[in-house]
N, CA, C, O and CB atoms as a CASP TS submission, in Angstrom:
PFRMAT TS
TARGET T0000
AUTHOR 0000-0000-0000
METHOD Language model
MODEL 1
PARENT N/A
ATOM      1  N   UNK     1     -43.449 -97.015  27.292  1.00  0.00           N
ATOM      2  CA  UNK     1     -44.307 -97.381  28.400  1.00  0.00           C
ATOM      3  C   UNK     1     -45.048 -98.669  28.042  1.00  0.00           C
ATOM      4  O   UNK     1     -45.512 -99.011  26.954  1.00  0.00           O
ATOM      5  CB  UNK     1     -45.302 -96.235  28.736  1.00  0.00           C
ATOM      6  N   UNK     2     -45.045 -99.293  29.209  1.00  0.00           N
ATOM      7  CA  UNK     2     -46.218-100.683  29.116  1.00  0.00           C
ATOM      8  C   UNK     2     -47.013-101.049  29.945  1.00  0.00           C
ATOM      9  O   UNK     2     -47.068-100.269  30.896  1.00  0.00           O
ATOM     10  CB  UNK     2     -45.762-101.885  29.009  1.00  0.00           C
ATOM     11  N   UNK     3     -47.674-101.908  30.018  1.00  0.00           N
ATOM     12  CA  UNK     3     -48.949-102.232  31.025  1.00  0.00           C
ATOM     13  C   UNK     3     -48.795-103.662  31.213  1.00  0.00           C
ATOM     14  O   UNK     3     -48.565-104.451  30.297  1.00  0.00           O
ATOM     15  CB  UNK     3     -50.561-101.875  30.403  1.00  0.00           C
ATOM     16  N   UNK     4     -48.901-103.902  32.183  1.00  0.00           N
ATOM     17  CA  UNK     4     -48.541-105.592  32.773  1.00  0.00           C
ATOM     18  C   UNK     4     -50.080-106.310  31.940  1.00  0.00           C
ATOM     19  O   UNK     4     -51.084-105.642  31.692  1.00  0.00           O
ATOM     20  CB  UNK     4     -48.571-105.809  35.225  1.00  0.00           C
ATOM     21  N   UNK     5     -49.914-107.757  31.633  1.00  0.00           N
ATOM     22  CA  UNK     5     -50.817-108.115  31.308  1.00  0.00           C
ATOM     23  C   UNK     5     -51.741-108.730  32.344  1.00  0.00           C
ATOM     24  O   UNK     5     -52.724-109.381  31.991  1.00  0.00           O
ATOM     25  CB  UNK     5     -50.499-108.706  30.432  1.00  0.00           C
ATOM     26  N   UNK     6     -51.473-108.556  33.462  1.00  0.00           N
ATOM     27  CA  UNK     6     -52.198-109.518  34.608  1.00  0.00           C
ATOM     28  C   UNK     6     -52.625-108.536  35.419  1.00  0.00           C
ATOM     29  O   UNK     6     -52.843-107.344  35.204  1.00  0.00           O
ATOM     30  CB  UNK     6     -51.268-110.653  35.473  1.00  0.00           C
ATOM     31  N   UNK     7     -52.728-109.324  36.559  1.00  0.00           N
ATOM     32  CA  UNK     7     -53.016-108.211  38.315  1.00  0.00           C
ATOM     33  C   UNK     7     -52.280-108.835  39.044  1.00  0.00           C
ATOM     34  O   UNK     7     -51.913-110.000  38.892  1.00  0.00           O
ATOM     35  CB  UNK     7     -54.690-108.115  39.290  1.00  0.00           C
ATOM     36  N   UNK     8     -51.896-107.797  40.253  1.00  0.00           N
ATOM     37  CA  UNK     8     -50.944-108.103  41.248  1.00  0.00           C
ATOM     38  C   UNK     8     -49.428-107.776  40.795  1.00  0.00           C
ATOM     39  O   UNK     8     -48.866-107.426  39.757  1.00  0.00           O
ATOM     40  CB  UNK     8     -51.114-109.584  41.608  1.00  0.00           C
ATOM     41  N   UNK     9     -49.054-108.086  42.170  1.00  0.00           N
ATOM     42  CA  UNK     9     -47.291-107.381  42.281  1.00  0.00           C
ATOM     43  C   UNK     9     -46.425-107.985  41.218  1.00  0.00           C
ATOM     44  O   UNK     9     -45.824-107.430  40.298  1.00  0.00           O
ATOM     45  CB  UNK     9     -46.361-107.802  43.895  1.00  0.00           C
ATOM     46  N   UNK    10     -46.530-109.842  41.712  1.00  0.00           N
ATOM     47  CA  UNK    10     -46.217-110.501  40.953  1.00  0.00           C
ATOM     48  C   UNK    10     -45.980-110.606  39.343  1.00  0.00           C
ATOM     49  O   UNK    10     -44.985-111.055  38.774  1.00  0.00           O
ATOM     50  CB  UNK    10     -46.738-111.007  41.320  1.00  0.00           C
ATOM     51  N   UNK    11     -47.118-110.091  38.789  1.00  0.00           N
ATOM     52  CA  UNK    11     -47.504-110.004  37.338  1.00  0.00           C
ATOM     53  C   UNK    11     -46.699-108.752  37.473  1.00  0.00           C
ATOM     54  O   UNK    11     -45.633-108.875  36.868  1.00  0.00           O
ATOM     55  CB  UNK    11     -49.224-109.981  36.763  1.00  0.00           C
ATOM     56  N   UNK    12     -46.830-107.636  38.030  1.00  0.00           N
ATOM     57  CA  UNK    12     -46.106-106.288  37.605  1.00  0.00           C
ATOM     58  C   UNK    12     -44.482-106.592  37.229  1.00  0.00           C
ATOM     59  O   UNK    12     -43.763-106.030  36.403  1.00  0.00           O
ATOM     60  CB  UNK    12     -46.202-105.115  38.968  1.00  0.00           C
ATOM     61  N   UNK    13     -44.249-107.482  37.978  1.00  0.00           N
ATOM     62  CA  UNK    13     -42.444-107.399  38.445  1.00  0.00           C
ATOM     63  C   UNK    13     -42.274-108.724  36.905  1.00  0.00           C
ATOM     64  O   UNK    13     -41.580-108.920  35.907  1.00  0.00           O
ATOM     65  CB  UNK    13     -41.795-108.302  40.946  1.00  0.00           C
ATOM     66  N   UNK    14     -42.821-108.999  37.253  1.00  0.00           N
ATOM     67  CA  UNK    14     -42.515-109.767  35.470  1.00  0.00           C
ATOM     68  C   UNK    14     -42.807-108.896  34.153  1.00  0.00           C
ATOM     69  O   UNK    14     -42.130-108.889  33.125  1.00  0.00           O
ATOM     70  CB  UNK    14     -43.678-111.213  35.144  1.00  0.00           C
ATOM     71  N   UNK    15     -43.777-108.285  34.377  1.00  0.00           N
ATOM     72  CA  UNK    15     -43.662-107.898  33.256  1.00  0.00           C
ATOM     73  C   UNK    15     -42.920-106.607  33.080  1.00  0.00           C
ATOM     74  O   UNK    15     -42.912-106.113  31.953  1.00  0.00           O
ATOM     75  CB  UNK    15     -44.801-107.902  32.796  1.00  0.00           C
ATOM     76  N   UNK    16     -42.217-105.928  34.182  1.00  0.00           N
ATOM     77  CA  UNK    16     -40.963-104.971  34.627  1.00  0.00           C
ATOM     78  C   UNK    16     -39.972-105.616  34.198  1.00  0.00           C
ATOM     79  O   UNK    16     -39.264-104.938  33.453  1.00  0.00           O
ATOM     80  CB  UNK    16     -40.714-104.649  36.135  1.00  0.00           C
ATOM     81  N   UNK    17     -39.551-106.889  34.401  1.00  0.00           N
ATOM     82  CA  UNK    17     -38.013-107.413  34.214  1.00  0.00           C
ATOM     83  C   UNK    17     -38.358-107.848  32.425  1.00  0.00           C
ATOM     84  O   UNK    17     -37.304-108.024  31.813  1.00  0.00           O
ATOM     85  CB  UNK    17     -37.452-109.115  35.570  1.00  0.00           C
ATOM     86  N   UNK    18     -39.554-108.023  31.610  1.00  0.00           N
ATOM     87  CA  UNK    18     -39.204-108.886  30.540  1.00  0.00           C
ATOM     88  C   UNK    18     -39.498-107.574  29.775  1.00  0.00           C
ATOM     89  O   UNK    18     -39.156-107.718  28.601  1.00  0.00           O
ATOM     90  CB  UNK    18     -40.049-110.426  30.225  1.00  0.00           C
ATOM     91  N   UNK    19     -40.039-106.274  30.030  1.00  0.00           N
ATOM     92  CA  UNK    19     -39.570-104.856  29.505  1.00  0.00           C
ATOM     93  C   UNK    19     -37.906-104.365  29.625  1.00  0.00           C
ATOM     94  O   UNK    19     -37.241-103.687  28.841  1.00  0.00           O
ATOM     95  CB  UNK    19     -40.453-103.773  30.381  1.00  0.00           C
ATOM     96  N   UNK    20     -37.606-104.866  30.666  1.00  0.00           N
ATOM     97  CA  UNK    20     -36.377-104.371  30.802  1.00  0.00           C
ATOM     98  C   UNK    20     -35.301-104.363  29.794  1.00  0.00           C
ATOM     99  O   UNK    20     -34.900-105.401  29.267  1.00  0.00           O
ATOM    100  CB  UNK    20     -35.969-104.900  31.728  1.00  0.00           C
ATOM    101  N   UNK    21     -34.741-102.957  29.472  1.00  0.00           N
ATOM    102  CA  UNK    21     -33.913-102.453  28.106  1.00  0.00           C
ATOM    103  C   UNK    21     -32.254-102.672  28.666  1.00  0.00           C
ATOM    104  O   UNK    21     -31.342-103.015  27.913  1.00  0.00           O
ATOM    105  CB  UNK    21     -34.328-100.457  27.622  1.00  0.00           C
ATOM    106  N   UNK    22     -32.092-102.399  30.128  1.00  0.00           N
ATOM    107  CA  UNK    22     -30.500-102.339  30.515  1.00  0.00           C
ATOM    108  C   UNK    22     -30.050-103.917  31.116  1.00  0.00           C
ATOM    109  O   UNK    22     -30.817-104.864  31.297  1.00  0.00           O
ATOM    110  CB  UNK    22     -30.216-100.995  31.888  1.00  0.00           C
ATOM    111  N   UNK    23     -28.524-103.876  31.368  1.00  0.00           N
ATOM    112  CA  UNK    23     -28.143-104.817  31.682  1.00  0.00           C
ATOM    113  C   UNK    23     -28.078-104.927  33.391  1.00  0.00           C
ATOM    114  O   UNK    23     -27.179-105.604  33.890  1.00  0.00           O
ATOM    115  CB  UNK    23     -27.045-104.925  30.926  1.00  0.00           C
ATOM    116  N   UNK    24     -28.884-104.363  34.096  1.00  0.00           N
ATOM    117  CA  UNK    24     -28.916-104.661  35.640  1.00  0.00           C
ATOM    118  C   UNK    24     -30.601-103.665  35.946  1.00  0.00           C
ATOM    119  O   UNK    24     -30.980-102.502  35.811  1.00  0.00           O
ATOM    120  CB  UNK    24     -27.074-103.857  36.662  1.00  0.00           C
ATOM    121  N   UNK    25     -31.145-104.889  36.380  1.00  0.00           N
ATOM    122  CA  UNK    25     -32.357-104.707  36.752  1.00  0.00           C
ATOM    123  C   UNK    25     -32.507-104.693  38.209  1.00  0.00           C
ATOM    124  O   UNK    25     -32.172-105.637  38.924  1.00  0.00           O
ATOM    125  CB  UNK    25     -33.116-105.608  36.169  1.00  0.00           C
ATOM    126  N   UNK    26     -33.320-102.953  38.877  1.00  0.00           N
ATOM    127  CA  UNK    26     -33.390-102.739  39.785  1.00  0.00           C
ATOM    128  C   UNK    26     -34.551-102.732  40.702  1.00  0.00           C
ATOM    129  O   UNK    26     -34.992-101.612  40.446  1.00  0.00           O
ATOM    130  CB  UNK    26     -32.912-102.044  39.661  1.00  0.00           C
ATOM    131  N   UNK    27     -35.202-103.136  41.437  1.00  0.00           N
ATOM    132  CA  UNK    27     -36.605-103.101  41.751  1.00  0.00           C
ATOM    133  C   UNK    27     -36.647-102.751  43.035  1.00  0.00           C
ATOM    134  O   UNK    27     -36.135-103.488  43.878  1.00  0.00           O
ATOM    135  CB  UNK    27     -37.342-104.313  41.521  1.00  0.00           C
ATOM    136  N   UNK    28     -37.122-101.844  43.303  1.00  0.00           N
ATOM    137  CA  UNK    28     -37.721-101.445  44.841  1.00  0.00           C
ATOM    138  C   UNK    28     -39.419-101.553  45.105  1.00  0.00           C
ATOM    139  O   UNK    28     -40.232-101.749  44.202  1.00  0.00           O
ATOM    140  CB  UNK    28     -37.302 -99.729  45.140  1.00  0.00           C
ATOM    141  N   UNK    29     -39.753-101.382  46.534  1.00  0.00           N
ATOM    142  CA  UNK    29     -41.237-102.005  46.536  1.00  0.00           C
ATOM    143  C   UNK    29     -41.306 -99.610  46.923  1.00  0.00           C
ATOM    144  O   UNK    29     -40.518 -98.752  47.321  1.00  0.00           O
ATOM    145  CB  UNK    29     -41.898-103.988  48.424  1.00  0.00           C
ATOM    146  N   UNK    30     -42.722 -99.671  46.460  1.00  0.00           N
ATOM    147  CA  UNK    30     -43.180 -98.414  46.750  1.00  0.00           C
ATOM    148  C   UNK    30     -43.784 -98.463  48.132  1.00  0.00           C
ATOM    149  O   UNK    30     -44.923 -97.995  48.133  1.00  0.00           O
ATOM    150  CB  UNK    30     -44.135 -97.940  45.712  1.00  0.00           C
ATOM    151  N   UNK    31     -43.407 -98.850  49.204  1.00  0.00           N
ATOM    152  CA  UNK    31     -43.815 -98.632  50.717  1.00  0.00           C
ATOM    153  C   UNK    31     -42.454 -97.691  51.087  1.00  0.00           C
ATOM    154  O   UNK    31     -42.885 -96.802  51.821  1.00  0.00           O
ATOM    155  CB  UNK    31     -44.001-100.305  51.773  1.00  0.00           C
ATOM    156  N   UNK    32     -41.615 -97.583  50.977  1.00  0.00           N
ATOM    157  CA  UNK    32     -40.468 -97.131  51.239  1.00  0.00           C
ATOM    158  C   UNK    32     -39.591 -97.786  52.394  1.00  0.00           C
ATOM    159  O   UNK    32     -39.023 -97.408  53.419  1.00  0.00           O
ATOM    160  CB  UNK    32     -40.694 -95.882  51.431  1.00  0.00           C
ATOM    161  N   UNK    33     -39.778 -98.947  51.699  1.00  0.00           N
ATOM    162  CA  UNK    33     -39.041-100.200  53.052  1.00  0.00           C
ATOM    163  C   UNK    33     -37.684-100.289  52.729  1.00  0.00           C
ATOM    164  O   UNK    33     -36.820-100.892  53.366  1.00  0.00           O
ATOM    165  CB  UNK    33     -39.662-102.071  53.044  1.00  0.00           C
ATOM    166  N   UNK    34     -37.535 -99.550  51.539  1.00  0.00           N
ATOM    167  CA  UNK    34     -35.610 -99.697  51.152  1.00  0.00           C
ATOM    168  C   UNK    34     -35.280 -98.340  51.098  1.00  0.00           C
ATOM    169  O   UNK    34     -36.042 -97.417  50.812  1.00  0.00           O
ATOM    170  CB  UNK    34     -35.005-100.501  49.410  1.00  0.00           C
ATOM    171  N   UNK    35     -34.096 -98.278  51.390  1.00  0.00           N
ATOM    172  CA  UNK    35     -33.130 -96.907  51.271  1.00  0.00           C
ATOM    173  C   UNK    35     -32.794 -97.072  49.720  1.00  0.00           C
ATOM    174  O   UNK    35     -32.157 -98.028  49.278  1.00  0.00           O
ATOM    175  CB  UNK    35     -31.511 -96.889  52.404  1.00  0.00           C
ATOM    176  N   UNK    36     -33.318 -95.986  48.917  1.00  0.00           N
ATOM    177  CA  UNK    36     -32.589 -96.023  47.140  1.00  0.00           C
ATOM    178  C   UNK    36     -30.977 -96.032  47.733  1.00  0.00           C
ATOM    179  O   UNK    36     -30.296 -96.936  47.249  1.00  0.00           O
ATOM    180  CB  UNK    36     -33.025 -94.118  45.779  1.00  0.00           C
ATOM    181  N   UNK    37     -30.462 -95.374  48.462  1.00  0.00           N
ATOM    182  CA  UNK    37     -29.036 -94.626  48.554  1.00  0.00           C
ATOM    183  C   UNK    37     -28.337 -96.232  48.583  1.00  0.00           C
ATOM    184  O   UNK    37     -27.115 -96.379  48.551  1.00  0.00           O
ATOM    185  CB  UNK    37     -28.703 -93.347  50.231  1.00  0.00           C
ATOM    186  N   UNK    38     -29.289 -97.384  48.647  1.00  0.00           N
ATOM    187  CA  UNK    38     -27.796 -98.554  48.762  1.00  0.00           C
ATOM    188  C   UNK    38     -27.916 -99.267  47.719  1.00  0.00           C
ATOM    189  O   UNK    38     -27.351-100.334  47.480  1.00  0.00           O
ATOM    190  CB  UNK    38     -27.642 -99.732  50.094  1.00  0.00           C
ATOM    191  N   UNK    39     -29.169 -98.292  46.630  1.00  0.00           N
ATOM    192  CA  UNK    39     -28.866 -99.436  45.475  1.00  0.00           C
ATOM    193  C   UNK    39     -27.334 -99.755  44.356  1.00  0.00           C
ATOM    194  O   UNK    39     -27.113-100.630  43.519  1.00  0.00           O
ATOM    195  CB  UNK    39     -30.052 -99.079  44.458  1.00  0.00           C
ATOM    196  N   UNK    40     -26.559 -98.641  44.831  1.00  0.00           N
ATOM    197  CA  UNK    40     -25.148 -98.711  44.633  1.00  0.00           C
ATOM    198  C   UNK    40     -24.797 -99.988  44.866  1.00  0.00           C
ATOM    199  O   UNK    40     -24.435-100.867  44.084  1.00  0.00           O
ATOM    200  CB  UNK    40     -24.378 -97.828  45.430  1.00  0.00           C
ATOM    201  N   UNK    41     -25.000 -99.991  46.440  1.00  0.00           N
ATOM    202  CA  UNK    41     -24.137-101.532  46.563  1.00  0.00           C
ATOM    203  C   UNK    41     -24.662-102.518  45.874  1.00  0.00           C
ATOM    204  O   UNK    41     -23.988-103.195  45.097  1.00  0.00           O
ATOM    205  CB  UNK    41     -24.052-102.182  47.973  1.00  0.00           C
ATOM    206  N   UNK    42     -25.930-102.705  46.085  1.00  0.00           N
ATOM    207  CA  UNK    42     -26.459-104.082  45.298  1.00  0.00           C
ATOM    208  C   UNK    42     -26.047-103.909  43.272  1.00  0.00           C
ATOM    209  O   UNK    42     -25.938-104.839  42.473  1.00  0.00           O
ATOM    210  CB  UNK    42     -28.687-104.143  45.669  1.00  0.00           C
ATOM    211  N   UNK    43     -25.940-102.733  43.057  1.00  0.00           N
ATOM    212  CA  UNK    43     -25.216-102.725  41.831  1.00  0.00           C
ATOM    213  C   UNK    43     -24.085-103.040  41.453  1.00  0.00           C
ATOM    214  O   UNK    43     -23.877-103.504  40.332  1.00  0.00           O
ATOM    215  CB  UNK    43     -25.190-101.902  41.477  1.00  0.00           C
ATOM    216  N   UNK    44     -22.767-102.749  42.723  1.00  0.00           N
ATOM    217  CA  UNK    44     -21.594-102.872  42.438  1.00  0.00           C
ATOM    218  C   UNK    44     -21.263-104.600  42.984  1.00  0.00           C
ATOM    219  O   UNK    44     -20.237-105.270  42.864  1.00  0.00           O
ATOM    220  CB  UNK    44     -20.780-101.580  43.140  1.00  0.00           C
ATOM    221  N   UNK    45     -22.534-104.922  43.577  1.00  0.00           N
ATOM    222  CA  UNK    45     -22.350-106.999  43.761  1.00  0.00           C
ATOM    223  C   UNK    45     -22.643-107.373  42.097  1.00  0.00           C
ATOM    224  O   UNK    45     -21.682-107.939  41.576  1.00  0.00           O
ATOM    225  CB  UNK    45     -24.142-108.124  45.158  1.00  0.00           C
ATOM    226  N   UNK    46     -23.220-107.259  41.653  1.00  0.00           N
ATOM    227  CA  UNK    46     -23.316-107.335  40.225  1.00  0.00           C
ATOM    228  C   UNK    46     -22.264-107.457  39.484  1.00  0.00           C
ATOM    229  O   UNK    46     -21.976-108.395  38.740  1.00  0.00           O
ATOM    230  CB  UNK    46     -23.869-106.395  39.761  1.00  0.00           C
ATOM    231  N   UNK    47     -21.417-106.045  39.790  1.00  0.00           N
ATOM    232  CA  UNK    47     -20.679-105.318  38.850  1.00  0.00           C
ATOM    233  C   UNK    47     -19.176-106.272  39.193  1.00  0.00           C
ATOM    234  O   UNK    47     -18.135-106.477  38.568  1.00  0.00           O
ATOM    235  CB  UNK    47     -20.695-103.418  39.177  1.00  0.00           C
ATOM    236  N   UNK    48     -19.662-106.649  40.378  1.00  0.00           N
ATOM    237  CA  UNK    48     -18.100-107.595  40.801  1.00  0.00           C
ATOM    238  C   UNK    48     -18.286-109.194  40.777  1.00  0.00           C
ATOM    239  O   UNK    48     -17.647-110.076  41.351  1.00  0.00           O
ATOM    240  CB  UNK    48     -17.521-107.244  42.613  1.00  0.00           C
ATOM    241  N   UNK    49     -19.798-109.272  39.584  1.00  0.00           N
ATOM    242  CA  UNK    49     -19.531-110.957  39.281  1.00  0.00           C
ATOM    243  C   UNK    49     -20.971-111.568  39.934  1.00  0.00           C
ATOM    244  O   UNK    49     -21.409-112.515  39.280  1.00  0.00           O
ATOM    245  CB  UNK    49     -17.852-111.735  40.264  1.00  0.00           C
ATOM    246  N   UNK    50     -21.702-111.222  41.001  1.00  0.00           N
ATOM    247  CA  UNK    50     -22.860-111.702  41.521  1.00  0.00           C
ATOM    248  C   UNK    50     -23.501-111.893  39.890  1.00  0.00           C
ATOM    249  O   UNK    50     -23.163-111.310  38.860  1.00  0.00           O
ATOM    250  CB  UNK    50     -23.687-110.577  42.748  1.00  0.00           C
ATOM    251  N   UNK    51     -24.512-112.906  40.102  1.00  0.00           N
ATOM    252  CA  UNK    51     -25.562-113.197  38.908  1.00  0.00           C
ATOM    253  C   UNK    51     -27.028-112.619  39.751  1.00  0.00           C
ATOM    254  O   UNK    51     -28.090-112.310  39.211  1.00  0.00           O
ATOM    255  CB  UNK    51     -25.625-115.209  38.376  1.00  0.00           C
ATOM    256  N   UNK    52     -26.707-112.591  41.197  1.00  0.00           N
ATOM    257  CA  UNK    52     -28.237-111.851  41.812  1.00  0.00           C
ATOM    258  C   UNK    52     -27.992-111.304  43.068  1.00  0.00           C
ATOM    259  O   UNK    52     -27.050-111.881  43.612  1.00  0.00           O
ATOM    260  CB  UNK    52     -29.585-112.935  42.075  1.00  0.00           C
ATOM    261  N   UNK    53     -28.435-110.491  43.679  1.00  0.00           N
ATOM    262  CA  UNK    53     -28.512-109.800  44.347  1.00  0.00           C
ATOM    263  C   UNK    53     -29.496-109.316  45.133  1.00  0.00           C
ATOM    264  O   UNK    53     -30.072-108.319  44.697  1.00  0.00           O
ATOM    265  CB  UNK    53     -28.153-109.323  43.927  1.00  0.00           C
ATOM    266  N   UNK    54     -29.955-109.883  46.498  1.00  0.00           N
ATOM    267  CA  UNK    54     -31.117-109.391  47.291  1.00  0.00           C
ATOM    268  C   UNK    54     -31.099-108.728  48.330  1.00  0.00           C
ATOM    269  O   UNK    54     -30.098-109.020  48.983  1.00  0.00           O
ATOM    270  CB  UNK    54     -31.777-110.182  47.635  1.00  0.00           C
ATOM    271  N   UNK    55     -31.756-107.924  48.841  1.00  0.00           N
ATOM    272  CA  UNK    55     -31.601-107.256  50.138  1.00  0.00           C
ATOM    273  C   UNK    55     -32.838-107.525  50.682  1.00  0.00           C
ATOM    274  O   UNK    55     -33.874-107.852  50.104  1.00  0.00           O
ATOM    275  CB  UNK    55     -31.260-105.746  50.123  1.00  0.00           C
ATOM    276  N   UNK    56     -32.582-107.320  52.076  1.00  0.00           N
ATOM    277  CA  UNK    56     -33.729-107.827  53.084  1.00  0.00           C
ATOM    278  C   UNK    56     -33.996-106.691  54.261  1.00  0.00           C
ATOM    279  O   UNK    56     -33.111-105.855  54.445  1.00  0.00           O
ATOM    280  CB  UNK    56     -33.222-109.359  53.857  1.00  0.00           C
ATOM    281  N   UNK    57     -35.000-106.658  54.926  1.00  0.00           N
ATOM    282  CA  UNK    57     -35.418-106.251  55.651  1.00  0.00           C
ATOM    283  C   UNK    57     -35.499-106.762  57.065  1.00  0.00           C
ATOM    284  O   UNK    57     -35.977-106.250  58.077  1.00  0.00           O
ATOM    285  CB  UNK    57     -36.162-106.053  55.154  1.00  0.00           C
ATOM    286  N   UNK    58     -35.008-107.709  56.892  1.00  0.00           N
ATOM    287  CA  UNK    58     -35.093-108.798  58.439  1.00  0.00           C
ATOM    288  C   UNK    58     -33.124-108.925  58.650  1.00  0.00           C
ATOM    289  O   UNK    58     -32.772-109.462  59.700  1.00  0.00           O
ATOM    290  CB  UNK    58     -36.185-111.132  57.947  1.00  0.00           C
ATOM    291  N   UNK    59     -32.357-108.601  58.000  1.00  0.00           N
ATOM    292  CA  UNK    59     -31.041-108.573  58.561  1.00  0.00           C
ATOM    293  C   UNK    59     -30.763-107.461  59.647  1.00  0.00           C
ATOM    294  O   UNK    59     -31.546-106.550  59.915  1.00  0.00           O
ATOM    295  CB  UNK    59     -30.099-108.415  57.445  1.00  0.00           C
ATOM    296  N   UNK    60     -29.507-107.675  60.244  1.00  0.00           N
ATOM    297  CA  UNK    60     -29.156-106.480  60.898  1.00  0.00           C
ATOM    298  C   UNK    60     -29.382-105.184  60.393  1.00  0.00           C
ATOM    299  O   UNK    60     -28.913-105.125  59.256  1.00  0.00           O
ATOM    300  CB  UNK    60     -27.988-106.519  61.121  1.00  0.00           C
ATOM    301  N   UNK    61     -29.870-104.175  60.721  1.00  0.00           N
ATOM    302  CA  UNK    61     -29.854-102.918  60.581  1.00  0.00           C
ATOM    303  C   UNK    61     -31.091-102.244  59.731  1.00  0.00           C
ATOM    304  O   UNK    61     -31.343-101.054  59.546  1.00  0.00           O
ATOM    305  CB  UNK    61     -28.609-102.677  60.048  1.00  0.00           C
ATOM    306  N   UNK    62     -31.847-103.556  59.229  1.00  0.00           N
ATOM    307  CA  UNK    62     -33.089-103.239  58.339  1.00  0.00           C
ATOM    308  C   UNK    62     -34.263-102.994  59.179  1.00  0.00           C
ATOM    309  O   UNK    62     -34.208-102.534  60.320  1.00  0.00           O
ATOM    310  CB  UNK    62     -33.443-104.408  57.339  1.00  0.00           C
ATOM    311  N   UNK    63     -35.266-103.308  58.587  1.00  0.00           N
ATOM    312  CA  UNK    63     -36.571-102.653  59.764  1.00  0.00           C
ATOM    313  C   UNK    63     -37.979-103.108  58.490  1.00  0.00           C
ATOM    314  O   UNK    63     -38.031-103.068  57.261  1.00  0.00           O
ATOM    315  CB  UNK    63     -36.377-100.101  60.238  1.00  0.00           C
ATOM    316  N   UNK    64     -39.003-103.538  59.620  1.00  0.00           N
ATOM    317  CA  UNK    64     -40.354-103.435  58.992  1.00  0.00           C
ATOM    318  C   UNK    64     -41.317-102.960  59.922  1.00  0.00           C
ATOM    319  O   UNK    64     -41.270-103.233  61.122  1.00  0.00           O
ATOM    320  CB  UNK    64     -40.831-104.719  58.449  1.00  0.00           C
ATOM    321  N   UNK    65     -42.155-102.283  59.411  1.00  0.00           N
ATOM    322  CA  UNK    65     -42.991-102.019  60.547  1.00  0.00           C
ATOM    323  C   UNK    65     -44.267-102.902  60.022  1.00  0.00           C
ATOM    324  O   UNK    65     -45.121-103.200  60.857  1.00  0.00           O
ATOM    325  CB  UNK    65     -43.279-100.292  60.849  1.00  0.00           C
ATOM    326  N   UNK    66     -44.400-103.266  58.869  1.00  0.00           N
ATOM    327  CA  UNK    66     -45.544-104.651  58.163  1.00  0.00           C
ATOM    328  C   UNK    66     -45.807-105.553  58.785  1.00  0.00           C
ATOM    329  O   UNK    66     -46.961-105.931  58.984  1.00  0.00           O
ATOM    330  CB  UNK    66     -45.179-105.472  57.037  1.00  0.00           C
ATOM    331  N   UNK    67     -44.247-106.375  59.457  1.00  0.00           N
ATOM    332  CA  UNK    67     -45.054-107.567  59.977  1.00  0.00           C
ATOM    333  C   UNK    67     -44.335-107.872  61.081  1.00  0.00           C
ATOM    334  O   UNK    67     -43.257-107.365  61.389  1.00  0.00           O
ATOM    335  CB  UNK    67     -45.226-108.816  59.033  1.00  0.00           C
ATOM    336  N   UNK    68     -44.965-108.746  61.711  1.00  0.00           N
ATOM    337  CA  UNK    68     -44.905-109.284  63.010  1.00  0.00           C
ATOM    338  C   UNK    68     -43.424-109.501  63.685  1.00  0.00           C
ATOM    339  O   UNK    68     -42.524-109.641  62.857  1.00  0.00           O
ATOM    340  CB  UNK    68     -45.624-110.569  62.927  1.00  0.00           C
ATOM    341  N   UNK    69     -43.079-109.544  64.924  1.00  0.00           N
ATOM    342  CA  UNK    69     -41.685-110.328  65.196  1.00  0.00           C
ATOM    343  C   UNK    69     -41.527-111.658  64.742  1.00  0.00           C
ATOM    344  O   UNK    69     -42.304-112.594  64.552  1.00  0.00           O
ATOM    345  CB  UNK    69     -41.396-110.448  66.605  1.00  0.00           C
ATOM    346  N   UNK    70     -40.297-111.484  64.620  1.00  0.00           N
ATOM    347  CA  UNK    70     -39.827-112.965  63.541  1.00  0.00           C
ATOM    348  C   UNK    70     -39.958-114.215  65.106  1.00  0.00           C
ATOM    349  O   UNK    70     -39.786-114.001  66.306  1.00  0.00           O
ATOM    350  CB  UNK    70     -37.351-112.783  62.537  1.00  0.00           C
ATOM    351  N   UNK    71     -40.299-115.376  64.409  1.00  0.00           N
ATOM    352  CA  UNK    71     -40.340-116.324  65.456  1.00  0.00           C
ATOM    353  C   UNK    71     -38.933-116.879  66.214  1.00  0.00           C
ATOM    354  O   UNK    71     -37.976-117.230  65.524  1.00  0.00           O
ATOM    355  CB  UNK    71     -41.046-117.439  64.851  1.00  0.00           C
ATOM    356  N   UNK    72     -38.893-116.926  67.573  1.00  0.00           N
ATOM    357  CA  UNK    72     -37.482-117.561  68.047  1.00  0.00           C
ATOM    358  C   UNK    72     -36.990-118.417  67.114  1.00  0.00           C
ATOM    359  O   UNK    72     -37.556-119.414  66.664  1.00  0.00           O
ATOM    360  CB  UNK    72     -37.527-118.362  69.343  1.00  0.00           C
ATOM    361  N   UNK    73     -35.491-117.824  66.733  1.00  0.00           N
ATOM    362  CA  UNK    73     -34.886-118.913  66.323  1.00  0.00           C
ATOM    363  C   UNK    73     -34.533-118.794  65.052  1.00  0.00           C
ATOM    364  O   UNK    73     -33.601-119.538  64.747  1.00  0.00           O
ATOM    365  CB  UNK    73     -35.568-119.958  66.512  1.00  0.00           C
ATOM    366  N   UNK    74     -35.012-118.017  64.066  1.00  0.00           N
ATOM    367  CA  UNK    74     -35.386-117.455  63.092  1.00  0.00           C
ATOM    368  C   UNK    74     -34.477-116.548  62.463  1.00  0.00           C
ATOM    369  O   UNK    74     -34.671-116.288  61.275  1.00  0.00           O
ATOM    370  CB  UNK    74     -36.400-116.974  63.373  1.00  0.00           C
ATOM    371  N   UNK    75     -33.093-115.793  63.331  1.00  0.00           N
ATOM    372  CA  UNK    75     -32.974-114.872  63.050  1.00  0.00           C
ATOM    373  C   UNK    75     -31.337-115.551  62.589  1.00  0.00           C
ATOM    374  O   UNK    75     -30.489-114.822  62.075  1.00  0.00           O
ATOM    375  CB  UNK    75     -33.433-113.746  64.066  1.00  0.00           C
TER
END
């Protein structure tokens, strides 16, 4: 176990990835804005050569209820 040396998300997720022991680093946010069940896929983009891998919430089929409609044009 470790303790981030800073405050904020930012500082957490760094000091999550420079703890990190395995060779594919996974991060979800704790609002429950991602489905765990697709971290498969974003594993197997990896596993087939990606160097990174992001998922979004503003593509087809994702959802936020956080923030605002995206501006015309945007999408």
């Amino acid at each position: 176990m470790f303790k981030q040396d800073g405050r904020g998300k930012g500082n957490a997720v760094q000091a999550g990835i420079k703890n990190a022991t395995g060779d594919i680093v996974v991060m979800i946010d704790a609002d429950g804005s991602m489905n765990p069940q697709e971290i498969p896929l974003l594993v197997e983009a990896i596993e087939n050569g990606a160097d990174f891998v992001k998922g979004s919430r503003f593509i087809k089929g994702g959802g936020t209820t956080d923030y605002g409609p995206l501006p015309a044009g945007s999408q």
